[in-house]
Every structure is written in C-alpha cells, then in structure tokens.
mmCIF file as Biopython writes it, N, C-alpha, C and O atoms, coordinates in Angstrom:
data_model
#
loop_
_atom_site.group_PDB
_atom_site.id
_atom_site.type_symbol
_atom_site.label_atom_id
_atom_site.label_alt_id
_atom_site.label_comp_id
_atom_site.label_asym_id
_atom_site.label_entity_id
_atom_site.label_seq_id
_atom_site.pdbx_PDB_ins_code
_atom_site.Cartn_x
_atom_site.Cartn_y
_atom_site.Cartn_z
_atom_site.occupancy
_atom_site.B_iso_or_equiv
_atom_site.auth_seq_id
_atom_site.auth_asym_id
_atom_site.pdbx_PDB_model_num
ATOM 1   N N  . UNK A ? 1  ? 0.842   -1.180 0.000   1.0 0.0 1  A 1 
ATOM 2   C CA . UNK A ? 1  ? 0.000   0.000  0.000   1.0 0.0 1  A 1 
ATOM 3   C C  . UNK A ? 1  ? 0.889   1.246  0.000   1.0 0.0 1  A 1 
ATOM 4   O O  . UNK A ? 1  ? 1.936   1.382  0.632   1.0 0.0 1  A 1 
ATOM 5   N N  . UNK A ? 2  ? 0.413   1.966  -0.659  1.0 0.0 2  A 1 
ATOM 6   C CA . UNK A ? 2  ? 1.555   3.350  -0.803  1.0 0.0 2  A 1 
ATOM 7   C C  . UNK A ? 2  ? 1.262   4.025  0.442   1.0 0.0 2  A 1 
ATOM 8   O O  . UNK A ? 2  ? 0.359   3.760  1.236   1.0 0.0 2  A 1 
ATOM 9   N N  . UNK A ? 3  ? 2.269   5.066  0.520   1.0 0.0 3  A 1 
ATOM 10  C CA . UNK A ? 3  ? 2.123   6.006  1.905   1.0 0.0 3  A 1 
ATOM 11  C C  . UNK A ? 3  ? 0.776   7.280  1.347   1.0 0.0 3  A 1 
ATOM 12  O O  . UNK A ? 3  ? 0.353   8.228  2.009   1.0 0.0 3  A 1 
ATOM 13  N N  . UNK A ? 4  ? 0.489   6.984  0.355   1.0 0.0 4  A 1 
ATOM 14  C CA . UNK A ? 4  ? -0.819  8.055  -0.029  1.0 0.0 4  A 1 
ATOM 15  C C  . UNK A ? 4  ? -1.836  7.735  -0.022  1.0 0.0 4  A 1 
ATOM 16  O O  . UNK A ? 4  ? -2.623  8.579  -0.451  1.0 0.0 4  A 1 
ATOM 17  N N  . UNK A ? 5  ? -2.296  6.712  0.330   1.0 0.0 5  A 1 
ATOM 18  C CA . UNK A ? 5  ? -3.550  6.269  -0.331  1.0 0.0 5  A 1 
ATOM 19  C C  . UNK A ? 5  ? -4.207  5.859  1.582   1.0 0.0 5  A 1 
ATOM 20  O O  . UNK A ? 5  ? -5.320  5.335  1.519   1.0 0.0 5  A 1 
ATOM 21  N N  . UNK A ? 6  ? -3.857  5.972  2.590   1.0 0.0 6  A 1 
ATOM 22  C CA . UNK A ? 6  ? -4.361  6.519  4.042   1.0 0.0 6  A 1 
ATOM 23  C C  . UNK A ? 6  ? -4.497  8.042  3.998   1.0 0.0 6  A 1 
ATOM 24  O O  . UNK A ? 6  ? -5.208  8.659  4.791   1.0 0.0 6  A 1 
ATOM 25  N N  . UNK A ? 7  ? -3.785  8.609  3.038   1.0 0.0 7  A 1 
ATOM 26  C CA . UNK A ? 7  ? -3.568  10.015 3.346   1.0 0.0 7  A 1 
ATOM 27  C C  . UNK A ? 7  ? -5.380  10.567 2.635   1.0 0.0 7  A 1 
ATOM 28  O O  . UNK A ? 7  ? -6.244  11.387 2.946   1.0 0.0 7  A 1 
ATOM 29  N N  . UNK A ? 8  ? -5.181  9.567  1.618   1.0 0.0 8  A 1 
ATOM 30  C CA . UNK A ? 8  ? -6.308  10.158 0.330   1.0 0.0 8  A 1 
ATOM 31  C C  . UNK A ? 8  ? -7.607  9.664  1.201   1.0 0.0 8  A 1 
ATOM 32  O O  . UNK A ? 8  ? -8.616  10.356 1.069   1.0 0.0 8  A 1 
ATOM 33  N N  . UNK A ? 9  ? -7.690  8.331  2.237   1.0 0.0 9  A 1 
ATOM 34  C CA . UNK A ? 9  ? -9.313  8.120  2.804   1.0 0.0 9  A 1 
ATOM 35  C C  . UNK A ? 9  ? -9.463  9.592  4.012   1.0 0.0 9  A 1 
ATOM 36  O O  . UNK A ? 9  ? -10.436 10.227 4.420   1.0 0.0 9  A 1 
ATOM 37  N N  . UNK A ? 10 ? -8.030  9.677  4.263   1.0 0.0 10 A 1 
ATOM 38  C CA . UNK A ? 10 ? -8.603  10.933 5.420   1.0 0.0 10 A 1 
ATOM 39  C C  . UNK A ? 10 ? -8.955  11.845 4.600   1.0 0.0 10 A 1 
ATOM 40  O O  . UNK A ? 10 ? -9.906  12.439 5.110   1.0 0.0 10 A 1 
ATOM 41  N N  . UNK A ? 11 ? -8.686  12.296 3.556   1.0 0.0 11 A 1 
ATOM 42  C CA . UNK A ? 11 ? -9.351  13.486 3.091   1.0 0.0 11 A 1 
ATOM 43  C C  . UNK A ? 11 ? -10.513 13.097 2.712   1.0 0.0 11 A 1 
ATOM 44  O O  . UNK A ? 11 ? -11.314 13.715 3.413   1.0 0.0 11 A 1 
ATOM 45  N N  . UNK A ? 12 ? -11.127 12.341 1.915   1.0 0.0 12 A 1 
ATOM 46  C CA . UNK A ? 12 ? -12.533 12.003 1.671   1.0 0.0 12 A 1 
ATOM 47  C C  . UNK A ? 12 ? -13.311 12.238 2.905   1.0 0.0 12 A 1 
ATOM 48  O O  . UNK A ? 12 ? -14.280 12.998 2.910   1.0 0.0 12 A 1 
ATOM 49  N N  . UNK A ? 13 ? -12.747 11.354 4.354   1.0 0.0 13 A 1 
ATOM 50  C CA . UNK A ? 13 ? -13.465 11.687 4.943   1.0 0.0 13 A 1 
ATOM 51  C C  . UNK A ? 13 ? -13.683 13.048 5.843   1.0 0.0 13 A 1 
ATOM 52  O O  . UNK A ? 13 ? -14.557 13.213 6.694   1.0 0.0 13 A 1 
ATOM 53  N N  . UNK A ? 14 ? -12.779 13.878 5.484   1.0 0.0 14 A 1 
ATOM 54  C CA . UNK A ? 14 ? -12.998 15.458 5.883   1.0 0.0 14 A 1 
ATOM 55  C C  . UNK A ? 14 ? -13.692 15.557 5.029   1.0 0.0 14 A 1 
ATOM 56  O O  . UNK A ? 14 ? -14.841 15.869 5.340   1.0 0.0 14 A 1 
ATOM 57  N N  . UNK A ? 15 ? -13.494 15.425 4.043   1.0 0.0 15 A 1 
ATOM 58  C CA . UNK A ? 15 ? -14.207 16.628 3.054   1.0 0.0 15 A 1 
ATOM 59  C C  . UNK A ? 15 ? -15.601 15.780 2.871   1.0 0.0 15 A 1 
ATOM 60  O O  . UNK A ? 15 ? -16.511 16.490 2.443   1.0 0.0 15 A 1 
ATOM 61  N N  . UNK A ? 16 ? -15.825 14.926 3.017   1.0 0.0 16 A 1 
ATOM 62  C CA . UNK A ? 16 ? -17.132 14.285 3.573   1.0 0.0 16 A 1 
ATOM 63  C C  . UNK A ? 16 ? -17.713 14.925 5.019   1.0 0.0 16 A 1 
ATOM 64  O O  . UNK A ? 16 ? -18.854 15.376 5.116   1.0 0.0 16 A 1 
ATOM 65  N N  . UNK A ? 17 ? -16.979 14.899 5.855   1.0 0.0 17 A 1 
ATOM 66  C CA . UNK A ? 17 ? -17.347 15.422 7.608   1.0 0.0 17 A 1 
ATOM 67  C C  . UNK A ? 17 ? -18.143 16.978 7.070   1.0 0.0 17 A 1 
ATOM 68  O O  . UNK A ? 17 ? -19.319 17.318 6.944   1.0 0.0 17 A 1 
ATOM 69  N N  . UNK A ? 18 ? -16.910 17.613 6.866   1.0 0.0 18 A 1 
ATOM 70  C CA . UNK A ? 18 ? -16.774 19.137 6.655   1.0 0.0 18 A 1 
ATOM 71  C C  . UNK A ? 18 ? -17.872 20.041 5.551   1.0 0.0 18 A 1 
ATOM 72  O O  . UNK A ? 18 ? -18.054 21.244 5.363   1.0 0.0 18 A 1 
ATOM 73  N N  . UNK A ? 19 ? -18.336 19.063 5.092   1.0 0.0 19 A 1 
ATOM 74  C CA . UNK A ? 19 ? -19.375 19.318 3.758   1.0 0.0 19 A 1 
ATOM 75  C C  . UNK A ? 19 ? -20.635 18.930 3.949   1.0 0.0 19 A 1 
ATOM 76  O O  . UNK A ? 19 ? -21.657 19.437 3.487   1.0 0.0 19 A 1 
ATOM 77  N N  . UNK A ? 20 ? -20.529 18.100 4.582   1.0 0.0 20 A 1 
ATOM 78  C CA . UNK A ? 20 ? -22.279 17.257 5.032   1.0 0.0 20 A 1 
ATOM 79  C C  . UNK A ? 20 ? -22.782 16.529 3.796   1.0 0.0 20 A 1 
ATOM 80  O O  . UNK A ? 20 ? -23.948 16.633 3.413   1.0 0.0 20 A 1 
ATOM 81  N N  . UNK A ? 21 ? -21.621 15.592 3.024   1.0 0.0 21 A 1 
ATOM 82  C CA . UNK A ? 21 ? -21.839 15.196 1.886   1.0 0.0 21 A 1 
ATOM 83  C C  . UNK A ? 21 ? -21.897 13.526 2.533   1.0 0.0 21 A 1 
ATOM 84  O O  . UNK A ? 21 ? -21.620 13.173 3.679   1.0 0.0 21 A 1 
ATOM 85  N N  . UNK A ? 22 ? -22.382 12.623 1.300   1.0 0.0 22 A 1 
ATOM 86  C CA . UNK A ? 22 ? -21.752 11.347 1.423   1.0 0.0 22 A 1 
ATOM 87  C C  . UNK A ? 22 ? -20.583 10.912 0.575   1.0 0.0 22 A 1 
ATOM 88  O O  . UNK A ? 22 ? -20.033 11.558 -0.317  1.0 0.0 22 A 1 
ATOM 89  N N  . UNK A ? 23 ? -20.300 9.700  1.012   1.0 0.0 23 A 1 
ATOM 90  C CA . UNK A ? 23 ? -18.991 9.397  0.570   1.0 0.0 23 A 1 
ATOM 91  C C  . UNK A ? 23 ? -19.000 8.961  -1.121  1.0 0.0 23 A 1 
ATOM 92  O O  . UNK A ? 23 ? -17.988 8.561  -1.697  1.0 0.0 23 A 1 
ATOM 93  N N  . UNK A ? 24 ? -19.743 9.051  -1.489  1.0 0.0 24 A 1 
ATOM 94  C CA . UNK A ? 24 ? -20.326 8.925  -2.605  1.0 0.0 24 A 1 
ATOM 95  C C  . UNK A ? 24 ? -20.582 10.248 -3.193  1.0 0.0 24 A 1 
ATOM 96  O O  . UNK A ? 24 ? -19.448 10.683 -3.392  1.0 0.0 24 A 1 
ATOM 97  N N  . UNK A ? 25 ? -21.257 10.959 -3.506  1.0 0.0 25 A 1 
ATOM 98  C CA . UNK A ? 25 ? -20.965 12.259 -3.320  1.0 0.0 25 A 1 
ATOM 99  C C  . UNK A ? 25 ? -19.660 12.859 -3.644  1.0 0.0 25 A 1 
ATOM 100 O O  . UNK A ? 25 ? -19.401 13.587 -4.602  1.0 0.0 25 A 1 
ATOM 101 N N  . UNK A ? 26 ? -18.613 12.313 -2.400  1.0 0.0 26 A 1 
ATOM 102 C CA . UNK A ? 26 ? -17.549 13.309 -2.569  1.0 0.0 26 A 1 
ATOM 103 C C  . UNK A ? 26 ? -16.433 12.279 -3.864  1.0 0.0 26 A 1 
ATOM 104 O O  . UNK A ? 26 ? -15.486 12.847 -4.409  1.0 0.0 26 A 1 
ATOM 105 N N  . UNK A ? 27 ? -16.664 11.233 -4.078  1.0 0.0 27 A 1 
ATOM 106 C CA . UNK A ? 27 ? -15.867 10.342 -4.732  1.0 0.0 27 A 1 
ATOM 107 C C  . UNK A ? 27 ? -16.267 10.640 -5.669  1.0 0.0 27 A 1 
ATOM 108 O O  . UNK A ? 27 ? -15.317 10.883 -6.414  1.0 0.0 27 A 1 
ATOM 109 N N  . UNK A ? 28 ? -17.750 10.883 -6.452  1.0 0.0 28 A 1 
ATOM 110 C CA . UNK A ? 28 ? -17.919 11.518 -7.619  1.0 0.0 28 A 1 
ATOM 111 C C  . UNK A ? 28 ? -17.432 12.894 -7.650  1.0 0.0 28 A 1 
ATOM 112 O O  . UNK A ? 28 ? -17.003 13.065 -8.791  1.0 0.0 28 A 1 
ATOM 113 N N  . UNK A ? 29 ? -17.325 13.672 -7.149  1.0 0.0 29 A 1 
ATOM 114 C CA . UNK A ? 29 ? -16.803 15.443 -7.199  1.0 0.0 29 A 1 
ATOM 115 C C  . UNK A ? 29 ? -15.026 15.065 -7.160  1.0 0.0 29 A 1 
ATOM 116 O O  . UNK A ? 29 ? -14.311 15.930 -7.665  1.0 0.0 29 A 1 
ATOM 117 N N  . UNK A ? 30 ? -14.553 14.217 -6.767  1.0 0.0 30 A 1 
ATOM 118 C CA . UNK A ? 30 ? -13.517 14.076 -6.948  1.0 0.0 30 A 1 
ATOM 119 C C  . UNK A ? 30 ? -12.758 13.750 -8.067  1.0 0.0 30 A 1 
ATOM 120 O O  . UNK A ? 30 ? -11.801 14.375 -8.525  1.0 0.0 30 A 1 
ATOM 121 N N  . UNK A ? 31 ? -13.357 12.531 -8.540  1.0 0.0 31 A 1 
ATOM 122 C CA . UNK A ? 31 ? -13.144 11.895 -9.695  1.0 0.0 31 A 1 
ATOM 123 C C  . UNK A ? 31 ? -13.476 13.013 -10.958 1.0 0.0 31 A 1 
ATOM 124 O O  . UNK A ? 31 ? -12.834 13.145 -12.000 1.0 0.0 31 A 1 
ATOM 125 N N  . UNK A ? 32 ? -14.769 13.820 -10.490 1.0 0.0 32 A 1 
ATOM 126 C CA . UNK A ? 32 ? -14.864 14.524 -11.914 1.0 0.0 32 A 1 
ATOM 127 C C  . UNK A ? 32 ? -13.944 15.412 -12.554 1.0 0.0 32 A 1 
ATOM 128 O O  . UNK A ? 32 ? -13.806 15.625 -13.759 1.0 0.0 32 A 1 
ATOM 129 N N  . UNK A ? 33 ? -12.971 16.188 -11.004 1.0 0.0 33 A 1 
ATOM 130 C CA . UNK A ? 33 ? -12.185 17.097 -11.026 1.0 0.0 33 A 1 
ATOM 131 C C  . UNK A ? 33 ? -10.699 16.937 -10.363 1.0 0.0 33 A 1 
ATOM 132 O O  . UNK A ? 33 ? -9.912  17.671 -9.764  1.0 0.0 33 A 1 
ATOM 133 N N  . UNK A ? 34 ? -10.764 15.018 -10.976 1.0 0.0 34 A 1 
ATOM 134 C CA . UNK A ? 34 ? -9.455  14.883 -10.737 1.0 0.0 34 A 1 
ATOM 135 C C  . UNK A ? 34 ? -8.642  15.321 -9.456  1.0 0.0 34 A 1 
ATOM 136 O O  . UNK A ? 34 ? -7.474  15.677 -9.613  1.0 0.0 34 A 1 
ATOM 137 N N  . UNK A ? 35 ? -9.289  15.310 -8.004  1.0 0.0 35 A 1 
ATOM 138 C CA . UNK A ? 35 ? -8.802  15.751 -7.023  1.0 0.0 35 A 1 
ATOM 139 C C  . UNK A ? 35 ? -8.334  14.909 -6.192  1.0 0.0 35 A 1 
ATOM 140 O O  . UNK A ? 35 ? -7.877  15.331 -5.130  1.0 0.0 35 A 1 
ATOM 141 N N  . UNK A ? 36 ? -8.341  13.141 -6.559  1.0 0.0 36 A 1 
ATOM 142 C CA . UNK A ? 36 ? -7.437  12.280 -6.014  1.0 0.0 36 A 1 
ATOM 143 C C  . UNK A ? 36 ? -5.887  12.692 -6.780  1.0 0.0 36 A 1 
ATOM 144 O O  . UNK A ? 36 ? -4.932  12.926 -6.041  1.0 0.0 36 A 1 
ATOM 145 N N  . UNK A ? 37 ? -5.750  12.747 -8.013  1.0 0.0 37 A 1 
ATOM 146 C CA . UNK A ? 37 ? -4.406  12.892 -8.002  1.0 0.0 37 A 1 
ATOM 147 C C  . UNK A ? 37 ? -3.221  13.952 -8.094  1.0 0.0 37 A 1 
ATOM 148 O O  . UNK A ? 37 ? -2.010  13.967 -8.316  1.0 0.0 37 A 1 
ATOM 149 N N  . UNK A ? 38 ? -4.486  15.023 -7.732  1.0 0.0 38 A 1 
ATOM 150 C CA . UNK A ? 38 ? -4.057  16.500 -7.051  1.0 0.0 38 A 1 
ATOM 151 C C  . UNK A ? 38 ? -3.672  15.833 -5.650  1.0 0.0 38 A 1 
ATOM 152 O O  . UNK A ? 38 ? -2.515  15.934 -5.242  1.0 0.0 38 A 1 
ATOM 153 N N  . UNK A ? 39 ? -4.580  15.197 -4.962  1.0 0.0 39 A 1 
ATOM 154 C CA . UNK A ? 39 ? -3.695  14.867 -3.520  1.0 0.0 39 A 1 
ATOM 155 C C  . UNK A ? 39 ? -2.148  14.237 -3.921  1.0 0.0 39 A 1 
ATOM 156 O O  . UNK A ? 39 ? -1.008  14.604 -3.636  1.0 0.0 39 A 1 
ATOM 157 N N  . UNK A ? 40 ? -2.719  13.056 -4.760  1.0 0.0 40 A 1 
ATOM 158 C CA . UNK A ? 40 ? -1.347  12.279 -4.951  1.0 0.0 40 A 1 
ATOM 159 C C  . UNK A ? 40 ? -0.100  13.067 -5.142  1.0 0.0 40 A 1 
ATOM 160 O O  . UNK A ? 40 ? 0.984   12.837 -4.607  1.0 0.0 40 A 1 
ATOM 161 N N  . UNK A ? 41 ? -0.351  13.896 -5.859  1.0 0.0 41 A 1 
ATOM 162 C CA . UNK A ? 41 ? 0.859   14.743 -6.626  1.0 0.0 41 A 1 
ATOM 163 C C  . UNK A ? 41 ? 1.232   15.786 -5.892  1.0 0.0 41 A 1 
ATOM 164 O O  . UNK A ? 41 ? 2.261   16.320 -6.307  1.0 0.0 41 A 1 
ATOM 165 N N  . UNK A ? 42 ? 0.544   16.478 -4.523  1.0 0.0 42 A 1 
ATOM 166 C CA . UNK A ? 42 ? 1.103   17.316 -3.862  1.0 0.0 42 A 1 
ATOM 167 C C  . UNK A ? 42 ? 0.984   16.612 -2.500  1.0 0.0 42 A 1 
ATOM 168 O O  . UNK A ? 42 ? 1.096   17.334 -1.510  1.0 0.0 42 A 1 
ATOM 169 N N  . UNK A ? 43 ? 0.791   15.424 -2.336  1.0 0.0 43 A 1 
ATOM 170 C CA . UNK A ? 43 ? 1.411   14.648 -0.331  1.0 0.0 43 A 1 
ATOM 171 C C  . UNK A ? 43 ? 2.207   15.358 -0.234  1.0 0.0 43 A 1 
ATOM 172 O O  . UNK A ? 43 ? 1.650   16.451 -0.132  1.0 0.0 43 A 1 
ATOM 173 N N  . UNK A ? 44 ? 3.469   15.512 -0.183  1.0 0.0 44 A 1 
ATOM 174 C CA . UNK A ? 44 ? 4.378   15.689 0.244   1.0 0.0 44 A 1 
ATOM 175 C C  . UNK A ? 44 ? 4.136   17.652 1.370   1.0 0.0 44 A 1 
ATOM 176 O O  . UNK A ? 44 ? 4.727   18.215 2.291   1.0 0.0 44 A 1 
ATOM 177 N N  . UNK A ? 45 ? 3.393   17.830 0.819   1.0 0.0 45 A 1 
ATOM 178 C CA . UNK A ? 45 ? 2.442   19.181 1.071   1.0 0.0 45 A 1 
ATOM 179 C C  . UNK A ? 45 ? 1.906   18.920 1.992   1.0 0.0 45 A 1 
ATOM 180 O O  . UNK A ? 45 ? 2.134   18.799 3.195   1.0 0.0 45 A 1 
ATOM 181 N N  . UNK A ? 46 ? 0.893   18.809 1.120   1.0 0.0 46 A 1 
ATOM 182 C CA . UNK A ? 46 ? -0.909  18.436 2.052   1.0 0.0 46 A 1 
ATOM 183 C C  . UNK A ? 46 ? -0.651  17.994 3.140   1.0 0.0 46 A 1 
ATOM 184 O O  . UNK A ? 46 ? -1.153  18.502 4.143   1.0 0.0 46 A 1 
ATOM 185 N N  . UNK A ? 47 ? 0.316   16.790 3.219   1.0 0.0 47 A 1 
ATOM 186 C CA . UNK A ? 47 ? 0.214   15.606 4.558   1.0 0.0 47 A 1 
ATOM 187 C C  . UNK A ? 47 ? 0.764   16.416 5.542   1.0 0.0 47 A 1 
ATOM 188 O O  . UNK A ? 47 ? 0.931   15.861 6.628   1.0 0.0 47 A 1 
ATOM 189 N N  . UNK A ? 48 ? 1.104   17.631 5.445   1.0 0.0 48 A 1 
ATOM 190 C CA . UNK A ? 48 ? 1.795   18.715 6.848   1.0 0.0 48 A 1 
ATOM 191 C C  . UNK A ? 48 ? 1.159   19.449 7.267   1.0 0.0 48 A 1 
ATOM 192 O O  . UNK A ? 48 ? 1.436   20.013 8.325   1.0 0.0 48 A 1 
ATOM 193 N N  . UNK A ? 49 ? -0.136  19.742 6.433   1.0 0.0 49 A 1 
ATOM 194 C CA . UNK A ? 49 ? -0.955  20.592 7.328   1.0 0.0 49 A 1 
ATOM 195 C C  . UNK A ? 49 ? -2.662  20.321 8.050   1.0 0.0 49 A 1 
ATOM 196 O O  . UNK A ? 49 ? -3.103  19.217 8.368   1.0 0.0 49 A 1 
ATOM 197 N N  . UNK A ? 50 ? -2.856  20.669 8.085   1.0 0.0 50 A 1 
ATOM 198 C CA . UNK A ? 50 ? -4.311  20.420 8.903   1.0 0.0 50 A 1 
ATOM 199 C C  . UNK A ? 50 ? -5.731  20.301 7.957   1.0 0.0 50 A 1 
ATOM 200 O O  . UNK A ? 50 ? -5.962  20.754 6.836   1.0 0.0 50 A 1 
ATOM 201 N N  . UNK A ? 51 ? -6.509  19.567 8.806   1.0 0.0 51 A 1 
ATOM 202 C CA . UNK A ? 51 ? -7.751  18.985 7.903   1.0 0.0 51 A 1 
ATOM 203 C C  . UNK A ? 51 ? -8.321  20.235 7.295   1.0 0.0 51 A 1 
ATOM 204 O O  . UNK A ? 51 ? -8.460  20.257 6.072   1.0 0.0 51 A 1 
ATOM 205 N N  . UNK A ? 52 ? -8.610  21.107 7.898   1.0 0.0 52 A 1 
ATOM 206 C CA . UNK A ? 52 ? -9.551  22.566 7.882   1.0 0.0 52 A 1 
ATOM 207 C C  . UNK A ? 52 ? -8.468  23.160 6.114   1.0 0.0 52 A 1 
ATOM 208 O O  . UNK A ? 52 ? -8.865  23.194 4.949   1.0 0.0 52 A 1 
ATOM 209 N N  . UNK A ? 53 ? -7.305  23.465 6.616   1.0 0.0 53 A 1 
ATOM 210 C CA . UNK A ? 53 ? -6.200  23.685 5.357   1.0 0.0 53 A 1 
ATOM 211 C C  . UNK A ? 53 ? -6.515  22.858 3.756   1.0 0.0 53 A 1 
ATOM 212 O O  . UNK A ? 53 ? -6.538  23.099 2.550   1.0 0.0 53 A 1 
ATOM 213 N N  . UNK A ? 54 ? -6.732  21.705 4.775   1.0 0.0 54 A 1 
ATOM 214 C CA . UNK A ? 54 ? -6.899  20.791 3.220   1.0 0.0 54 A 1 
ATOM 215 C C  . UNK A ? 54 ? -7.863  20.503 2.330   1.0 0.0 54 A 1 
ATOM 216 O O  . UNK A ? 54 ? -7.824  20.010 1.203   1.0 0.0 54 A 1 
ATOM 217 N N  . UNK A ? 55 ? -9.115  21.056 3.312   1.0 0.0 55 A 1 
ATOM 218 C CA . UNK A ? 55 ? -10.355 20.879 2.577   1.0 0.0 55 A 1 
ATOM 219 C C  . UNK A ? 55 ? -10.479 22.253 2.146   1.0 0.0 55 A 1 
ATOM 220 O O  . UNK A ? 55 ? -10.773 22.384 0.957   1.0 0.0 55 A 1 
ATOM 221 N N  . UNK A ? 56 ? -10.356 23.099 2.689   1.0 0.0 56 A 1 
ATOM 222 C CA . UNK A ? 56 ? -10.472 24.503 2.255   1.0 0.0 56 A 1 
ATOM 223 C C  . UNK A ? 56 ? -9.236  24.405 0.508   1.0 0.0 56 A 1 
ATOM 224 O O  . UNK A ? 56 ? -9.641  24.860 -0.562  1.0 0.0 56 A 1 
ATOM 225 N N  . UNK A ? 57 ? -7.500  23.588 0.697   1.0 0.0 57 A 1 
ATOM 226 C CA . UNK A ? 57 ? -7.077  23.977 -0.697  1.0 0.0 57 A 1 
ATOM 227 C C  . UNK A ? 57 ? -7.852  22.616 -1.658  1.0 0.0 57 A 1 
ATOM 228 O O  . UNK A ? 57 ? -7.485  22.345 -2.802  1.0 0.0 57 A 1 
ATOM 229 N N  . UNK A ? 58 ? -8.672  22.070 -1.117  1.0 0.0 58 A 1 
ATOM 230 C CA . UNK A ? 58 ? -9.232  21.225 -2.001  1.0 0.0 58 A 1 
ATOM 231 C C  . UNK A ? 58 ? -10.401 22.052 -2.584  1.0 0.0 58 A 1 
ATOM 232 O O  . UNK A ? 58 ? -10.620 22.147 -3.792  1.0 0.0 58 A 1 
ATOM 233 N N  . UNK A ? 59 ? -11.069 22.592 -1.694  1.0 0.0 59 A 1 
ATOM 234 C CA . UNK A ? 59 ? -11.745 23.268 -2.384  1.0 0.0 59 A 1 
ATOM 235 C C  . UNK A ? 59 ? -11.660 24.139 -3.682  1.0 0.0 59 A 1 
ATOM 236 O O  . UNK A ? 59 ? -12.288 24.073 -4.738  1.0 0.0 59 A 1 
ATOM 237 N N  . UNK A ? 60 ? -10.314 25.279 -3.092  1.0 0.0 60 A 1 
ATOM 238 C CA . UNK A ? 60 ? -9.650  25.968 -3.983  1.0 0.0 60 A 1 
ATOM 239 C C  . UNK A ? 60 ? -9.367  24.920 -5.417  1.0 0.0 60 A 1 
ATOM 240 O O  . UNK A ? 60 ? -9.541  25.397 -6.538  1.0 0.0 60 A 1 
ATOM 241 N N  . UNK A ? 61 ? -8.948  23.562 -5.250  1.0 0.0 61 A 1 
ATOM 242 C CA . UNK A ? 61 ? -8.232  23.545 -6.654  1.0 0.0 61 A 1 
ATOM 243 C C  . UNK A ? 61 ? -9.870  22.788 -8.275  1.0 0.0 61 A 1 
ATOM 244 O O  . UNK A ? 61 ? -10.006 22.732 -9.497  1.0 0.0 61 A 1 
ATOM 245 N N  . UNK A ? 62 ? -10.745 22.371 -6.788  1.0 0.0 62 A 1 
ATOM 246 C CA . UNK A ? 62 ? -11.981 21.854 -7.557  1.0 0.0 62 A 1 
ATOM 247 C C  . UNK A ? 62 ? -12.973 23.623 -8.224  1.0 0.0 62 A 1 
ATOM 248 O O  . UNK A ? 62 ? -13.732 23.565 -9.192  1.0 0.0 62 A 1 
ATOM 249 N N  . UNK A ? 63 ? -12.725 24.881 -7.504  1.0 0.0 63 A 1 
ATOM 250 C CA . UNK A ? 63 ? -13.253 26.061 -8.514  1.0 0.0 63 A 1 
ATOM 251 C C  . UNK A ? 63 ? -12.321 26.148 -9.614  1.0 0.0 63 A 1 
ATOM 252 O O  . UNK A ? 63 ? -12.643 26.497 -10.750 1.0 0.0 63 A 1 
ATOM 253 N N  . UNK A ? 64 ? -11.109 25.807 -9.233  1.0 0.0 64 A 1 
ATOM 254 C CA . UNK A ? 64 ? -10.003 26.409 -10.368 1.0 0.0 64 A 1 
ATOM 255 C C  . UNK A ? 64 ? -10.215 25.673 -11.325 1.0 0.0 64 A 1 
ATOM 256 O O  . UNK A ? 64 ? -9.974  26.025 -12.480 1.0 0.0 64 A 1 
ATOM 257 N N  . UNK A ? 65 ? -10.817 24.256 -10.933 1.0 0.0 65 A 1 
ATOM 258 C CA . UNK A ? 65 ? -10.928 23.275 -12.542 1.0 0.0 65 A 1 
ATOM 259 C C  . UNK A ? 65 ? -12.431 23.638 -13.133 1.0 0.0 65 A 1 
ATOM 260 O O  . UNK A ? 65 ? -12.825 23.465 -14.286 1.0 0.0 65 A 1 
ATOM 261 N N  . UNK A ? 66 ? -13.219 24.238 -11.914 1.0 0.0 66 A 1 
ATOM 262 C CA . UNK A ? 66 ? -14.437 24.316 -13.116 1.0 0.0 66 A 1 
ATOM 263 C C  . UNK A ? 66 ? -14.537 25.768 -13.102 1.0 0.0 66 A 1 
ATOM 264 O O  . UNK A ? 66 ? -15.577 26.197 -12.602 1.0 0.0 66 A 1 
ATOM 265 N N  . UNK A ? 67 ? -13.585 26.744 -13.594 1.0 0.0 67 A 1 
ATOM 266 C CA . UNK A ? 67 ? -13.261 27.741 -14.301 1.0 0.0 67 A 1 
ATOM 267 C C  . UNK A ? 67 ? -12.533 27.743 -15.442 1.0 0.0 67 A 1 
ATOM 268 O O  . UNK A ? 67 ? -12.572 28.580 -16.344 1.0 0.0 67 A 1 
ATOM 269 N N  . UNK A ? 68 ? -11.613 26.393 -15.330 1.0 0.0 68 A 1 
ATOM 270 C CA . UNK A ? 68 ? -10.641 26.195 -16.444 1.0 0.0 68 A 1 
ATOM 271 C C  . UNK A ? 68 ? -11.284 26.036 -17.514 1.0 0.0 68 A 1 
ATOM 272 O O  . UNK A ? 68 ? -10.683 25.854 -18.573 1.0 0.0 68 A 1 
#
C-alpha cells in the first residue's frame, strides 16, 4: 500500500465530515475534477498541514478546474 492512499481516505473523509456530503458524493466530485491525483501529486504538502487547510485547498483547486 503506498504512503498516499491513508492520506487520500482521510481526506474524503474530511471533506465528507466538513461538507455534510456522502462518501459517494464526494468520490464523484472528486473523480470529476481529478482531485485524487491533485492529492497524490502534492502529499508531500498536504500531509503537513491540517484537515480545515486541506479541505479549504481542495476546495480551492476543484473552482479552479471548473473555471478552467
């Protein structure tokens, strides 16, 4: 198991907690906007700061794709 992929269920489940979504829900909004491998590709980041940080730059990078 990679060192990302514990990193990637805690964020689902913030951004599940933090949203009042289901996990379903957030796995489709993810997948649509490619925001599992925005985690993947910036761990080395993400995994240092705090849940509130991460759902808030998750947020940030899911407007930036549906502006793109």
């Amino acid at each position: 198991m990679s060192k990302e992929l514990p990193f990637l269920i805690l964020c689902v489940e913030e951004y599940k907690n933090q949203k009042g979504m289901t996990g379903k829900e957030v796995l489709d909004l993810f997948n649509r906007y490619s925001v599992c491998e925005y985690i993947q590709s910036f761990y080395e980041v993400l995994h240092t700061t705090g849940t509130k940080y991460i759902v808030d730059d998750i947020d940030l990078y899911i407007k930036s794709r549906m502006t793109a």
